[in-house]
C-alpha positions in Angstrom: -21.9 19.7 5.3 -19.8 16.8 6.6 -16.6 17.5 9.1 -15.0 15.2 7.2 -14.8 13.4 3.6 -12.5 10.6 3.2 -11.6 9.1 0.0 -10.4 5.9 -0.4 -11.7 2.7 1.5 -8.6 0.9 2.2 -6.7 0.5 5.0 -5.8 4.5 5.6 -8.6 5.1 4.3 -11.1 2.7 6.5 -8.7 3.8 9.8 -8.6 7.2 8.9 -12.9 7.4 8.9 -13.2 5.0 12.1 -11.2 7.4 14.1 -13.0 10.3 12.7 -16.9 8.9 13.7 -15.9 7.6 16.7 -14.3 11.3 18.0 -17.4 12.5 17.1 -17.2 14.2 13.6 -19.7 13.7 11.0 -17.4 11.5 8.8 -18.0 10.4 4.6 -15.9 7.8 3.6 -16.2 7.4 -0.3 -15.1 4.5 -2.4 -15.0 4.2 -6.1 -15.6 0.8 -6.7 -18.0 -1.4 -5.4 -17.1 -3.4 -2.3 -15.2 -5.7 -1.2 -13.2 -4.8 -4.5 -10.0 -6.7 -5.7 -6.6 -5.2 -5.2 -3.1 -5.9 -6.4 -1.4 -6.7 -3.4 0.8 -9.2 -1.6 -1.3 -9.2 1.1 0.8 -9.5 3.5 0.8 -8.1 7.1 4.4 -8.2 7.8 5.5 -5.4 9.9 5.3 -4.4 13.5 3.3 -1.4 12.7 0.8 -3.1 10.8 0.3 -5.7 13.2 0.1 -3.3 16.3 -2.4 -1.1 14.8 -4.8 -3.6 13.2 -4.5 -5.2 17.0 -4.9 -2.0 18.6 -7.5 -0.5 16.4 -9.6 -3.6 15.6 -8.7 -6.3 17.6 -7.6 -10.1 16.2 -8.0 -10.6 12.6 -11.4 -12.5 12.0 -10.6 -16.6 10.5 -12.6 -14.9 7.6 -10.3 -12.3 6.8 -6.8 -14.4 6.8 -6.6 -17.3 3.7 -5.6 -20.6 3.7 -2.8 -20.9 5.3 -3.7 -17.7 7.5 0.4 -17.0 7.9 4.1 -17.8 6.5 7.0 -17.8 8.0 9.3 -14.6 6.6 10.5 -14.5 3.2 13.3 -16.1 0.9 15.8 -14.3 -1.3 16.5 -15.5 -4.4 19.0 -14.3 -6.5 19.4 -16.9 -9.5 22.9 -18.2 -9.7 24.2 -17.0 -7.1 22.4 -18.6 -3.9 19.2 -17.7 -1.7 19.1 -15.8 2.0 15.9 -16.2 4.3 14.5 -13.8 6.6 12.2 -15.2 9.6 9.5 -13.4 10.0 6.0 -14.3 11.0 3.4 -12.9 8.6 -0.2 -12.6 8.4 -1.9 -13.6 4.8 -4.9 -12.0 3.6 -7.1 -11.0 0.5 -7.3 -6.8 0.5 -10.8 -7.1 -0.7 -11.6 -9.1 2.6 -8.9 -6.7 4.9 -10.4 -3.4 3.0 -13.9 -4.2 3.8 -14.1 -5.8 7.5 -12.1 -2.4 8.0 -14.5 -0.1 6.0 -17.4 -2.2 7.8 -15.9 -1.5 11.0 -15.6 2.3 10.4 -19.3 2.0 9.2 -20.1 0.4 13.0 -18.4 4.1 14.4 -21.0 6.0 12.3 -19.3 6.6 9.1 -21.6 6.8 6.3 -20.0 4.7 3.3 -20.9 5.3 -0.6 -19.1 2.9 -2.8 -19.2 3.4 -6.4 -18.8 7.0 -5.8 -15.6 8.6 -7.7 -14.5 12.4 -7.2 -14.9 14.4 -10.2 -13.3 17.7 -8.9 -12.4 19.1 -5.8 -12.3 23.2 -5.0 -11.9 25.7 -1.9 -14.9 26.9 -0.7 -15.4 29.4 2.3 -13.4 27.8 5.3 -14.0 24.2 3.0 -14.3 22.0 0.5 -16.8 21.8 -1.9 -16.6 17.9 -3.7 -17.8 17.0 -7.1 -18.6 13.2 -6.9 -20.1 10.8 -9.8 -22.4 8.5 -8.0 -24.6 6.3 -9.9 -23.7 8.0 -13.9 -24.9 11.7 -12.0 -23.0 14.0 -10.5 -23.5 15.9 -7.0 -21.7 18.5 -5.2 -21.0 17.4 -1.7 -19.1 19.7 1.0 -17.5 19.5 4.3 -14.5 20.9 6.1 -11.8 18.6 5.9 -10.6 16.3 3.2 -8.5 13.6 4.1 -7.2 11.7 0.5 -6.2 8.3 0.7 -6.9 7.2 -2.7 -4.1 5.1 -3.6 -1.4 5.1 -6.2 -2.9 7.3 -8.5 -4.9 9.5 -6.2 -7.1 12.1 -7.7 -7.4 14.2 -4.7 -3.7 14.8 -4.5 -3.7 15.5 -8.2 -6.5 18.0 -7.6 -4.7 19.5 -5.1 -0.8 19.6 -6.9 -1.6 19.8 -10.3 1.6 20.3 -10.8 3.2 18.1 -9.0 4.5 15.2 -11.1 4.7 11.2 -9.9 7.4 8.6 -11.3 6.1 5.3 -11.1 6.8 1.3 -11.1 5.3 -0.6 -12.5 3.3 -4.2 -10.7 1.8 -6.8 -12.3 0.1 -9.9 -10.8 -1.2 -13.3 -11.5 -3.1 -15.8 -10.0 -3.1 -20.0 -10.8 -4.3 -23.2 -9.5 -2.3 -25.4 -7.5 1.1 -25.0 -6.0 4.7 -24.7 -7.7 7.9 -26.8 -6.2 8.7 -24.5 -3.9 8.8 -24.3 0.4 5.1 -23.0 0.6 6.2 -21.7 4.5 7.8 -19.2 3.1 7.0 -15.7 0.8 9.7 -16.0 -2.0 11.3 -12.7 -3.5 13.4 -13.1 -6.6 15.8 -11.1 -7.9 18.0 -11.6 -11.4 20.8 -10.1 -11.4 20.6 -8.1 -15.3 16.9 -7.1 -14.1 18.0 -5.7 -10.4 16.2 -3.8 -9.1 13.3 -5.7 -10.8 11.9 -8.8 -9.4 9.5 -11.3 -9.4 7.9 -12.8 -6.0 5.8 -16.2 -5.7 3.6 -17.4 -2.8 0.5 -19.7 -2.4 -2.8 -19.2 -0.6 -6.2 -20.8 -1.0 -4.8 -23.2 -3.3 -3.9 -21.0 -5.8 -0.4 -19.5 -6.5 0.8 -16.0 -7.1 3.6 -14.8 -9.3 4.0 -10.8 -9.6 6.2 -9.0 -10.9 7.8 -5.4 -10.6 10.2 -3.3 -11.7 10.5 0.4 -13.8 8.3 1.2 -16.3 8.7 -0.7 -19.4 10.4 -4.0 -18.0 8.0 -6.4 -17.5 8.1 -7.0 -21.2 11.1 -8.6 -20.4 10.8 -9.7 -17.0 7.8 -11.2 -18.1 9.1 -14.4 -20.0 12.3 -14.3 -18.7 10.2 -15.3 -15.1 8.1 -18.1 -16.5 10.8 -19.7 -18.4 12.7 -19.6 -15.1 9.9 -20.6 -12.9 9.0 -23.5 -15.2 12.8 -25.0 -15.3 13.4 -24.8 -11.3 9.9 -25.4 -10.2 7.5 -27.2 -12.4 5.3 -23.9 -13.3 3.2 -24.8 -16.6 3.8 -21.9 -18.7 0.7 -23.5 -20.9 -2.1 -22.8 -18.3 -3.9 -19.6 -18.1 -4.1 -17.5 -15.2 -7.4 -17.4 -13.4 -6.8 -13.5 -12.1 -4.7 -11.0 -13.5 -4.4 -7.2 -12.9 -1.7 -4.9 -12.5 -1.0 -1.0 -11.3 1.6 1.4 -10.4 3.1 2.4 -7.7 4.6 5.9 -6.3 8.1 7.0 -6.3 8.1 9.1 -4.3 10.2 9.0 -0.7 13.0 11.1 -2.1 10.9 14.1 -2.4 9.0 13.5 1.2 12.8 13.0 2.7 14.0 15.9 1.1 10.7 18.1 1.8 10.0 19.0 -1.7 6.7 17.3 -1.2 4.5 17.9 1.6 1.6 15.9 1.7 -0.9 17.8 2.6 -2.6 21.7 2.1 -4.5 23.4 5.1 -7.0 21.0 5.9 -6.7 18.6 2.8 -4.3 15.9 3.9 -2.9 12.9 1.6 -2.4 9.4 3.7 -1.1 6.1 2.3 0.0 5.4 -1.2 -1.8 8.8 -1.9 0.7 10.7 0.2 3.9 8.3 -1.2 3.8 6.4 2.2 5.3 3.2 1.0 8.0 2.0 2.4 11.5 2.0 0.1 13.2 -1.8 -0.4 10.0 -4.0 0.8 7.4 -1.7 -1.0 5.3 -3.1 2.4 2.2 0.0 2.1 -0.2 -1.8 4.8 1.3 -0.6 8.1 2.4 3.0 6.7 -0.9 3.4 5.6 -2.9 3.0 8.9 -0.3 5.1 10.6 -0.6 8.0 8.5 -4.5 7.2 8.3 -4.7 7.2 11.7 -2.7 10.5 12.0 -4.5 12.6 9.6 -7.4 11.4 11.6 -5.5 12.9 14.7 -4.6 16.2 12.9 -8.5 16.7 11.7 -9.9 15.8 15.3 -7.2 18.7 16.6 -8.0 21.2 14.0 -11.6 20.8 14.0 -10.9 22.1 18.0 -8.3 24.6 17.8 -9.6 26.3 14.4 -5.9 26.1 12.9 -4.7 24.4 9.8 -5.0 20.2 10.1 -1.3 20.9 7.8 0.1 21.9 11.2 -0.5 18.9 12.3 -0.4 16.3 10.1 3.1 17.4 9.1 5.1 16.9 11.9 3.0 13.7 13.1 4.3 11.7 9.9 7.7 12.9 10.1 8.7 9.6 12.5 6.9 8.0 9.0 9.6 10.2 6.8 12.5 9.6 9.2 12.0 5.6 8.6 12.2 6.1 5.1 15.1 7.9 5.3 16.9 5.1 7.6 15.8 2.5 4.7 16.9 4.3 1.2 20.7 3.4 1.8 20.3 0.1 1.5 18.8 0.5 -2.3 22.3 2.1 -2.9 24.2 -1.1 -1.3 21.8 -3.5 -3.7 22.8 -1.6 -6.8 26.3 -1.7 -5.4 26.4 -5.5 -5.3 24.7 -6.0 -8.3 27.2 -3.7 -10.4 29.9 -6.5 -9.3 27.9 -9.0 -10.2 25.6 -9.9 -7.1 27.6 -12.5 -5.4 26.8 -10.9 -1.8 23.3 -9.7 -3.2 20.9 -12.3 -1.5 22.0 -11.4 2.3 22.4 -7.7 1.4 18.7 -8.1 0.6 18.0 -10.1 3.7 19.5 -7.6 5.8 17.8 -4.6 3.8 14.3 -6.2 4.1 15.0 -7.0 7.9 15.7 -3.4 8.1 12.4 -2.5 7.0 10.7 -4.5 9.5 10.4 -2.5 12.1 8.4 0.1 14.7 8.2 4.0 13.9 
């Protein structure tokens, strides 16, 4: 039996089993894909809370890590028609297959056994644990231990194993990847936002000689957020509608800081905690996951270290240590009500109400 089985291999993942092998507990950090994997993600390390804990829990980001350029400068707001707002704000630039591995490596180096390609079947109370139905390899195993920590991403399979009643609202994000570089100040991370698609946007920035254009919005919209971006894209800044991308993927994201504000979700049950996108930890207006992930990584790795002394619930816990988390979220969600506001009326004021509402998100808790 393992103390611990983590599921998940990014970043509250990775933190969440480096913490756990290096206090001592015999920690399993499963993956289902094969690494270093491909994720849909800006990529961006942009907040104070990401940046302290990758410094404080790993020290500098390796050259190998961070992409060509390795930083931008903050972000531009662009709502077309009516004008453009910039936020300074220095920013690390990455590839999450490169960030998810060096960290799962590095929790590896503390003692954590890895298996990738290993995806969670079913999960079950047994005795004073868990047992763990895995698929590794086309056969399935049984694997135990006495924590659970699930940090398995948008679609998480341990929370819906564990709340199989509990039901997730969704956006949707789709990505894709060219060659070259658009008309456009590369400096910067460029966030879009037409007014008859608000709260749907688009976003374009450039590493590693290739250009990104992703969109996101509510379920169904891309259809028309779709075209409406490349025709746009291709009269203000030279994009080729003609070429094909050379990546494309796209996934979901949660919904779901209403119901962690208002308590009618609680992430976790006894000693099976949910951290990171698994647990809804993403913050509201920026949709910035990297930094609430490793902090809620980190403290279900804090809760399990506790519990595993003092014999109570890791719920205990956990609960109250991500409450600074929920608190944050709950400073943030106004703004979305003051964009909606502006863009009723026609979104003359709505670039600097979203400079000022992502400037709000950048910050400690």
């Amino acid at each position: 039996m393992a103390d611990v089985i983590v599921v998940g291999a990014g970043p509250a993942g990775a933190a969440a089993a480096k913490r756990c092998a290096e206090n001592g507990l015999e920690t399993l950090l499963l993956e289902k894909r094969k690494l270093p994997r491909d994720k849909v993600c800006d990529g961006m390390i942009m907040g104070p809370v990401a940046k302290r804990l990758i410094k404080q829990e790993y020290g500098d980001i390796p050259d190998n890590v961070l992409t060509q350029p390795q930083s931008i400068n903050g972000y531009t707001m662009h709502v077309p028609g009516m004008g453009q707002y910039n936020v300074d704000n220095f920013t690390w630039l990455t590839w999450r297959r490169n960030l998810d591995y060096w960290m799962s490596q590095q929790a590896q180096a503390k003692g954590a056994q890895l298996w990738s390609e290993t995806r969670v079947i079913n999960l079950k109370q047994k005795g004073k644990g868990f047992a763990v139905i895995v698929e590794k390899g086309w056969k399935q195993q049984e694997l135990s231990a006495r924590f659970i920590v699930g940090a398995d991403g948008a679609t998480s399979r341990v929370r819906s194993l564990l709340f199989p009643g509990y039901k997730v609202a969704y956006a949707q994000v789709y990505e894709e990847w060219y060659r070259g570089e658009l008309d456009i100040d590369q400096t910067y991370f460029h966030w879009f936002y037409p007014v008859e698609f608000s709260p749907a946007l688009f976003c374009y920035h450039c590493k590693d000689n290739l250009f990104q254009i992703d969109y996101a919005g509510r379920m169904g919209i891309l259809s028309q957020l779709v075209p409406y971006t490349r025709n746009y894209l291709a009269k203000q800044h030279g994009f080729d509608s003609s070429q094909e991308p050379v990546w494309h993927s796209g996934c979901v994201q949660p919904s779901m800081v209403r119901d962690l504000i208002a308590h009618a979700f609680v992430p976790a049950k006894g000693n099976a905690l949910l951290a990171g996108e698994a647990g809804g930890f993403v913050l509201p207006i920026s949709g910035e996951g990297i930094g609430t992930a490793m902090k809620t990584g980190l403290a279900a790795a804090s809760s399990v270290i506790a519990a595993s002394k003092s014999g109570a619930p890791a719920e205990q816990t956990y609960v109250s240590e991500v409450q600074s988390t929920i608190a944050a979220f709950k400073d943030i969600l106004p703004w979305f009500k003051e964009i909606m506001t502006d863009t009723k009326a026609g979104g003359r004021s709505l670039a600097k109400i979203l400079a000022q509402a992502y400037t709000a998100t950048i910050r400690e808790f």
